[in-house]
C-alpha positions as CSV (number, residue, x, y, z in Angstrom):
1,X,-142.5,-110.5,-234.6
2,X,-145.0,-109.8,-231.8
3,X,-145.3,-107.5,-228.2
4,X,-144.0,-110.3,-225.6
5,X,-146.9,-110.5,-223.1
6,X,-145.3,-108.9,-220.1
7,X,-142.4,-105.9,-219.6
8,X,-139.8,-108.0,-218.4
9,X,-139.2,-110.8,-221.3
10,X,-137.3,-108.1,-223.5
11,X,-135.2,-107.0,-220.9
12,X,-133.7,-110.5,-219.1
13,X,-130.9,-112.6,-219.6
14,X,-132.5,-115.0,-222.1
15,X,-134.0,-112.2,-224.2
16,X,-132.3,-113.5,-227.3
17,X,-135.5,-115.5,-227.3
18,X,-137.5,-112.6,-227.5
19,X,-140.4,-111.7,-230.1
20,X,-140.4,-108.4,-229.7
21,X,-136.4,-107.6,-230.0
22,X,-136.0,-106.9,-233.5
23,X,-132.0,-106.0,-233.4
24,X,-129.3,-105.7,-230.2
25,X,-126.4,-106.0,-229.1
26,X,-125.6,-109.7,-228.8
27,X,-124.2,-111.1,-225.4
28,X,-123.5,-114.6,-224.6
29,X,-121.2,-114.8,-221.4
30,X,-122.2,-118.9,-220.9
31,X,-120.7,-120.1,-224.6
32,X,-118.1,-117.1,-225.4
33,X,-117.3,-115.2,-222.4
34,X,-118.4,-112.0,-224.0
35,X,-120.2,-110.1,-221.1
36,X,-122.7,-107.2,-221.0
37,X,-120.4,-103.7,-220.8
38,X,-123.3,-101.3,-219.4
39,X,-123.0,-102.5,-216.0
40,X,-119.9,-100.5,-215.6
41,X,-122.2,-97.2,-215.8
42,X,-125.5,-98.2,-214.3
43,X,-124.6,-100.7,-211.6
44,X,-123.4,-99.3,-207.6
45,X,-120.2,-100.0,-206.4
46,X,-122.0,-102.4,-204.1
47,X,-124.4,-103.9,-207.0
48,X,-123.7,-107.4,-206.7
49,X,-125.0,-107.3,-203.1
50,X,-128.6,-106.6,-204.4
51,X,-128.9,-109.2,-207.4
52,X,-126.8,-112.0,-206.4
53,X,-124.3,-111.6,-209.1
54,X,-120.4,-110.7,-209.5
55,X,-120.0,-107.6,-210.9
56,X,-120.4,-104.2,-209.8
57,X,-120.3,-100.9,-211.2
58,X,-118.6,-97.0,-211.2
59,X,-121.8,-95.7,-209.6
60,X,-123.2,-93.2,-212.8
61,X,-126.2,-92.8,-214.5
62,X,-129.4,-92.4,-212.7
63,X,-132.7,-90.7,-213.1
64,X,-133.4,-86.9,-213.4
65,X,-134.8,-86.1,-209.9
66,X,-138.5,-86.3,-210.3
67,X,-138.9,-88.8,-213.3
68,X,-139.6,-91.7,-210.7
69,X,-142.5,-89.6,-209.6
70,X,-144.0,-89.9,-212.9
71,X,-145.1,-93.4,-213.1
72,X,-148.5,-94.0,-211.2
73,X,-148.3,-96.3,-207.9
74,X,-150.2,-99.5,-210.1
75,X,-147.2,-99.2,-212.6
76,X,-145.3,-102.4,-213.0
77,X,-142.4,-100.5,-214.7
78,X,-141.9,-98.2,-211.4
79,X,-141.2,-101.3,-209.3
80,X,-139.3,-104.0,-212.4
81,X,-137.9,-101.6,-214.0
82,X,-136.2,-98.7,-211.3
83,X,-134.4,-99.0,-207.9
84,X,-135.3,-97.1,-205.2
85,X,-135.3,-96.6,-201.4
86,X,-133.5,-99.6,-198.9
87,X,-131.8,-101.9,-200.6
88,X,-131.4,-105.9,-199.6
89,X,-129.1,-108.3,-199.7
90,X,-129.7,-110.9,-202.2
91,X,-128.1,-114.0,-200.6
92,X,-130.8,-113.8,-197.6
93,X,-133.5,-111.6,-198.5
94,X,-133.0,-109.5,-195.4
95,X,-130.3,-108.2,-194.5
96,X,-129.7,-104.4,-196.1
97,X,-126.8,-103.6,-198.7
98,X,-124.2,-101.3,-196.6
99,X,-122.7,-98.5,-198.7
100,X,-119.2,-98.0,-199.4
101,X,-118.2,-94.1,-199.6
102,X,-120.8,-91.4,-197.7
103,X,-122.4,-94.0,-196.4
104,X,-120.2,-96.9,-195.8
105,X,-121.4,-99.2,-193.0
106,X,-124.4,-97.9,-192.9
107,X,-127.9,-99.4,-195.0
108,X,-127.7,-98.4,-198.6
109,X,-131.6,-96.2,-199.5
110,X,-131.6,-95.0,-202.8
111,X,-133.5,-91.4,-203.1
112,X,-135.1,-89.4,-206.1
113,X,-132.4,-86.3,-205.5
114,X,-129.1,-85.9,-206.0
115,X,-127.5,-83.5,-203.0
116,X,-125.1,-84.1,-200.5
117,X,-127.9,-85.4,-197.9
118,X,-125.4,-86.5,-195.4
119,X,-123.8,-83.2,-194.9
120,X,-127.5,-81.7,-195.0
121,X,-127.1,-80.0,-197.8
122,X,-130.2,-78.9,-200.4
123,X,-128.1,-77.7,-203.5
124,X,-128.5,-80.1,-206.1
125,X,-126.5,-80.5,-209.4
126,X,-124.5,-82.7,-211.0
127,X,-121.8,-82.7,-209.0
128,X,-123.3,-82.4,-205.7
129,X,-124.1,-86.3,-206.2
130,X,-123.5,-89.3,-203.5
131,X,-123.7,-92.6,-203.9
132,X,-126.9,-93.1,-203.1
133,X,-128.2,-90.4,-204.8
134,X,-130.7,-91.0,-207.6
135,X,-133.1,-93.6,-208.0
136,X,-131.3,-96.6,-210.2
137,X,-131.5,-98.5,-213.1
138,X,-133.0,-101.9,-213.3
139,X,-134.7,-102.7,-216.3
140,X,-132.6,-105.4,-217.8
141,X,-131.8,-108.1,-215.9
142,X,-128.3,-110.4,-215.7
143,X,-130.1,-112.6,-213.4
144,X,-127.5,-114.7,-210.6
145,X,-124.5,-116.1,-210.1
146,X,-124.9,-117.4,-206.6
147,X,-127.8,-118.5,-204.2
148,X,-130.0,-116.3,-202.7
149,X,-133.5,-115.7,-201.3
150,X,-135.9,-113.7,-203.2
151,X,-140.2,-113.1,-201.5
152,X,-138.7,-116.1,-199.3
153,X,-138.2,-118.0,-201.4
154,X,-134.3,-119.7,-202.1
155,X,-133.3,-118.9,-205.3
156,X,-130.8,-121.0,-207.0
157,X,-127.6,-119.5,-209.6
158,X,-129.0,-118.8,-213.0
159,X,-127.4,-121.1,-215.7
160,X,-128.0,-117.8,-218.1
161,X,-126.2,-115.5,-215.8
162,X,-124.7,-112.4,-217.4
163,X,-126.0,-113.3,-220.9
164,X,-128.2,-110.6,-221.4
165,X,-128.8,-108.7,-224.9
166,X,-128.9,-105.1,-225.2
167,X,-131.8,-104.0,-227.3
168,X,-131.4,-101.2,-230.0
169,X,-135.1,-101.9,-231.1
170,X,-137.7,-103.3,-230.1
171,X,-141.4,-103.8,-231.8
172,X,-143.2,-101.3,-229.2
173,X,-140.9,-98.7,-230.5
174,X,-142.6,-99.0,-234.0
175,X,-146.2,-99.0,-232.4
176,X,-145.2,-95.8,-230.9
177,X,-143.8,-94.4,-233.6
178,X,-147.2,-95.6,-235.9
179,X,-149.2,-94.0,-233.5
180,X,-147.4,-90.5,-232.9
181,X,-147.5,-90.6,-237.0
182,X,-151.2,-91.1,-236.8
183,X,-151.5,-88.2,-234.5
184,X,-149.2,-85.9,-236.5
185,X,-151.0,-86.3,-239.6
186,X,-154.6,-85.6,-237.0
187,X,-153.4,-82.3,-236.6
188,X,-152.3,-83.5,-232.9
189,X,-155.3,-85.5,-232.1
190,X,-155.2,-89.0,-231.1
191,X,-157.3,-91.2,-233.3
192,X,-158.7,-94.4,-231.9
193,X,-155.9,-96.5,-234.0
194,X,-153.0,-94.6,-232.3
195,X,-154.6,-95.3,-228.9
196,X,-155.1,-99.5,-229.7
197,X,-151.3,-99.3,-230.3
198,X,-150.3,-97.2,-227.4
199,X,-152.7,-99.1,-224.9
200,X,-151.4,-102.6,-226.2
201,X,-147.9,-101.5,-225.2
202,X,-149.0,-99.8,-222.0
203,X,-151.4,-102.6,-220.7
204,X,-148.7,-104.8,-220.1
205,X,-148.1,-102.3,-216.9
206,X,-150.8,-103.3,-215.0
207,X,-152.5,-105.8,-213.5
208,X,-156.1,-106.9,-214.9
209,X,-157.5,-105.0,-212.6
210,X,-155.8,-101.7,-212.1
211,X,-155.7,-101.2,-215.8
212,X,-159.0,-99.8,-216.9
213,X,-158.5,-97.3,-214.4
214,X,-155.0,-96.4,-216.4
215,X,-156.0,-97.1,-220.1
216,X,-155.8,-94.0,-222.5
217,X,-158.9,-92.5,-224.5
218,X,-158.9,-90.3,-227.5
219,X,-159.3,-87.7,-225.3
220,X,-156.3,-88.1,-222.4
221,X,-153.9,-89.3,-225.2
222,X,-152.3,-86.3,-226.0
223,X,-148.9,-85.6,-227.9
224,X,-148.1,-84.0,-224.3
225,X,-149.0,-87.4,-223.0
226,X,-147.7,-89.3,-225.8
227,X,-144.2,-87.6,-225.0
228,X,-144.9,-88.6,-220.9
229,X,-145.6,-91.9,-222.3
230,X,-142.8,-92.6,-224.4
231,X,-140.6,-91.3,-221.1
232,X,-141.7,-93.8,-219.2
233,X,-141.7,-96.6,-221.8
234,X,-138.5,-95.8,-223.0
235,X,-136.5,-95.3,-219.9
236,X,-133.1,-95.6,-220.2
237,X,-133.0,-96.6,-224.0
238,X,-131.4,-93.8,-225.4
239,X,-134.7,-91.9,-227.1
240,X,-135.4,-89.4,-224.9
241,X,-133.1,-86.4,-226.4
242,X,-134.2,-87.2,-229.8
243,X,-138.1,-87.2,-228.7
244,X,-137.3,-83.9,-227.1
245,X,-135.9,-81.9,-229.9
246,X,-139.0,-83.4,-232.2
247,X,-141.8,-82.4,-229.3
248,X,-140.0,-79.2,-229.3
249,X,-139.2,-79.3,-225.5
250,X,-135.4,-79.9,-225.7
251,X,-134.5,-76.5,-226.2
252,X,-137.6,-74.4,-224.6
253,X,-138.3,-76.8,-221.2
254,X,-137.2,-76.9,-217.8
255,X,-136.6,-80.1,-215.1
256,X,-134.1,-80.4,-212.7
257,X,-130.9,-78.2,-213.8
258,X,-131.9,-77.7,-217.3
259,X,-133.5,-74.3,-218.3
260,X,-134.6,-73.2,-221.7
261,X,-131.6,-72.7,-223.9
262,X,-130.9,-71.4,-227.7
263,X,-132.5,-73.6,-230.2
264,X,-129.3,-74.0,-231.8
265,X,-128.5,-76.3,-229.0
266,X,-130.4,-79.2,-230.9
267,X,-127.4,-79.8,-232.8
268,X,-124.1,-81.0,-231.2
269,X,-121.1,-79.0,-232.1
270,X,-118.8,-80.7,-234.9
271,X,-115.5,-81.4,-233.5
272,X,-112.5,-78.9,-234.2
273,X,-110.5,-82.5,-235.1
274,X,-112.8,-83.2,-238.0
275,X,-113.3,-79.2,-238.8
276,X,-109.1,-79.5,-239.9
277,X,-109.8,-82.9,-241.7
278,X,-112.3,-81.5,-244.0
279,X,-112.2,-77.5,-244.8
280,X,-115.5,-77.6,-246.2
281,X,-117.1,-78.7,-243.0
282,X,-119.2,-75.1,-241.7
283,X,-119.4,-75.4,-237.7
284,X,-123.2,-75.8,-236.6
285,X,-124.9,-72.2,-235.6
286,X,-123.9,-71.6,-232.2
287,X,-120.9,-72.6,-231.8
């Protein structure tokens, strides 16, 4: 096993081939017609539009407003790995997605809020949501099913379209978790072993020469930043409620709609179904 040398290997449609993957979910749409099912949630009604392929989506999960702010303007994973603002047409490289609901017929922008913009209103939760609202997920890749033009370039259908894995694991994740250990046991302090493993993961998000400006220290690697760090790293893996609890933010921060709640909100509830299976099941504290 080893890091694959750039942040987008691990994430495409031939990522089966992968270092770095150490288990997933398997898809492989070209030999048994067994195709990713996470496009569904992630993908736009209008999806297909912007990377050439044939599916589409219900329009659902998005970023927390704010999040896309996090990642520094040199950060590769801001622009591979998120969608955001005016979205183009993949079969000619210019022309702009049209929406379909709020804004159908008009050029498809993707924001960082999620508010009824079109009716000019500022109240934002999580039902006050349009279809453009949020800015999207793009991190792994089904690559094409048709032609299209991509920097100018004509871009011809991928023979791996739609066959991409879904990781559960990946090596970086064990480098994290080897360096937050490290820290732990430091009494919170980075030592310079934890910041070789977070900076080997994190270098591959910048070019040669934006990264020593962006590397980490013993100093600016803090468990604050470690937690910042893993965010960004781990967007849209499925980590970040888990990390929360264990930083002991879940239950005591704030962003977006979420204010500090009881701590017994850490645990989920145990379902009342389950409760009359087994009598000697004791519903969680809070509940």
């Amino acid at each position: 096993m080893a890091l694959d040398p750039n942040i987008t290997d691990q994430f495409k449609n031939t990522n089966d081939l992968s270092k770095e993957v150490i288990f997933s979910i398997a898809y492989d749409y070209t030999r048994a017609k067994f195709e990713p099912s996470w496009t569904g949630e992630f993908y736009h009604f209008a999806q297909k539009d912007i990377y050439g392929g044939g599916r589409n989506g219900n329009d659902g999960i998005v970023l927390v407003p704010g999040v896309y702010t996090t990642y520094g303007t040199d950060d590769l994973r801001k622009t591979n790995w998120l969608l955001f603002g005016p979205q183009i047409k993949f079969a000619d490289g210019v022309s702009p997605v049209l929406g379909t609901v709020e804004y159908a017929d008009k050029p498809l922008s993707f924001v960082d809020n999620i508010q009824k913009n079109s009716k000019g209103s500022t109240v934002s939760t999580m039902s006050e949501g349009e279809e453009n609202s949020g800015v999207r997920f793009n991190k792994y890749k089904l690559g094409n099913s048709v032609a299209g033009i991509v920097n100018g370039v004509k871009v011809e259908p991928d023979p791996n379209y739609n066959n991409t894995d879904w990781n559960v694991y990946r090596l970086t994740w064990i480098y994290f978790a080897k360096a937050e250990a490290l820290m732990r046991k430091n009494g919170g302090a980075a030592t310079a072993d934890a910041v070789t493993l977070i900076n080997t993961c994190k270098q591959r998000a910048y070019t040669a020469a934006t990264w020593p400006a962006n590397t980490y220290t013993t100093a600016t690697l803090t468990m604050d930043e470690l937690l910042a760090e893993r965010g960004r790293e781990f967007i849209f893996e499925g980590f970040r409620r888990d990390d929360l609890i264990r930083f002991g933010k879940f239950t005591t921060g704030t962003w977006w709609d979420h204010t500090a709640s009881s701590a017994t909100k850490s645990l989920y509830p145990i379902p009342q179904r389950q409760r009359d299976l087994n009598p000697k099941l004791t519903q969680n504290p809070g509940y």
